[in-house]
Phi, psi and omega in degrees: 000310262214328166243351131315326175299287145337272163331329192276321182286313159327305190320313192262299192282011170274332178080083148266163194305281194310340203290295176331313177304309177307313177309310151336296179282326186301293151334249161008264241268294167301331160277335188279323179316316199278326181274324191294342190260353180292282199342293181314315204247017166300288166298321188269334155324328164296320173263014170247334162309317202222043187195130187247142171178155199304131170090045177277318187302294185344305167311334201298296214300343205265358190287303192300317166272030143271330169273011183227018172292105159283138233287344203262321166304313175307301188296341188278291173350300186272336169323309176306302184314301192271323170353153177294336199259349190268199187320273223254028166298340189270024182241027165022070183241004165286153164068029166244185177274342163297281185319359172270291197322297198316284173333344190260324181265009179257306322180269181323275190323332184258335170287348178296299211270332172277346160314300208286314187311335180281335179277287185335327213253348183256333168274345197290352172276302188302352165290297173293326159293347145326286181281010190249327181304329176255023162053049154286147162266185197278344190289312180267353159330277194305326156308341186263328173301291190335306208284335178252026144234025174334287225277321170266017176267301164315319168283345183267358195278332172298324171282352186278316179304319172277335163312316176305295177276008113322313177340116185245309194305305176298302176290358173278341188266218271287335156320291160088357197033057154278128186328116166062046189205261189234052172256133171259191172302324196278318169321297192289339167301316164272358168273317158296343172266323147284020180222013187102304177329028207316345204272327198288325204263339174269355155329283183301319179302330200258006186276312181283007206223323192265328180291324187310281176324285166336298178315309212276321177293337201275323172293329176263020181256345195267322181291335124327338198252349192257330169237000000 
């Protein structure tokens, strides 16, 4: 263990190339989801938050059981979908990183949304009673919720990022974690560890364990500041 270990450090201070590469895709792969599941889930988190209208409960319950979707039923899904035999098979997106993207934001999005609607739904009276004193329409209505939910948008987009780069199951079945192609940290850690490799997954266990950490001080630095 004590030279493994050893070896995992050599890895990350040497710059070895594959360590890079994976860091690379990973990267890639985890900032676009996590910003592509914000864009989406943001404006609809908001507005379901903080605006009534028929079949709204509907969204709420199909969002939240979608946020209890297992990565590996996700991952089954597009697997059918992108196949050579499914729909969308001729746009030949299995085993590259746009479909890891996808898969992350199906994944991703609806906790995006249910973030924000649950902080939305408590501010949103003292908001509107705002804007209906300033003769707001719903348009800047909604611009004034945006603006007072700056600090929680930040922290979910951080939980979103980190949820993203955790992520094993769905990208690994669409994905294929092929080497210096889609392999990312939670793939190639189990793959290098089943093959023996412990100084490579624990090199990646522990960069991604340091990423955990970062995230987690920075949400509980914006949740001091929030109350």
């Amino acid at each position: 263990m004590h030279t493994a270990l050893q070896k995992a450090l050599e890895l990350i201070l040497n710059g070895d190339r594959e360590l890079g590469n994976i860091l690379l895709v990973t990267a890639r792969m985890s900032l676009s989801s996590s910003l592509i599941a914000m864009l989406i889930g943001v404006p609809a988190g908001i507005f379901l938050g903080a605006f009534r209208f028929p079949g709204r409960q509907i969204w709420i319950i199909l969002n939240r059981t979608l946020m209890g979707m297992p990565p590996v039923v996700c991952g089954l899904l597009l697997y059918l979908l992108f196949s050579g035999v499914g729909p969308f098979g001729k746009w030949k997106m299995l085993f590259t990183v746009r479909i890891m993207v996808l898969a992350q934001v199906l994944l991703i999005t609806p906790l995006v949304v249910a973030n924000l609607e649950t902080y939305v739904a408590s501010v949103s009276p003292s908001v509107r009673e705002s804007a209906r004193g300033l003769g707001l329409g719903r348009g800047k209505t909604f611009l004034l919720l945006v603006n007072e939910c700056v600090y929680p948008i930040f922290s979910t987009y951080l939980l979103a990022f980190a949820r993203a780069i955790a992520e094993v199951g769905a990208v690994s079945m669409v994905g294929g974690a092929i080497a210096w192609k889609t392999n990312v940290m939670t793939t190639a850690i189990m793959q290098y560890t089943n093959r023996g490799n412990f100084s490579l997954g624990i090199a990646l266990g522990m960069i991604l364990m340091a990423v955990s950490l970062a995230v987690n001080i920075v949400v509980s630095l914006l949740q001091r500041r929030l109350k």
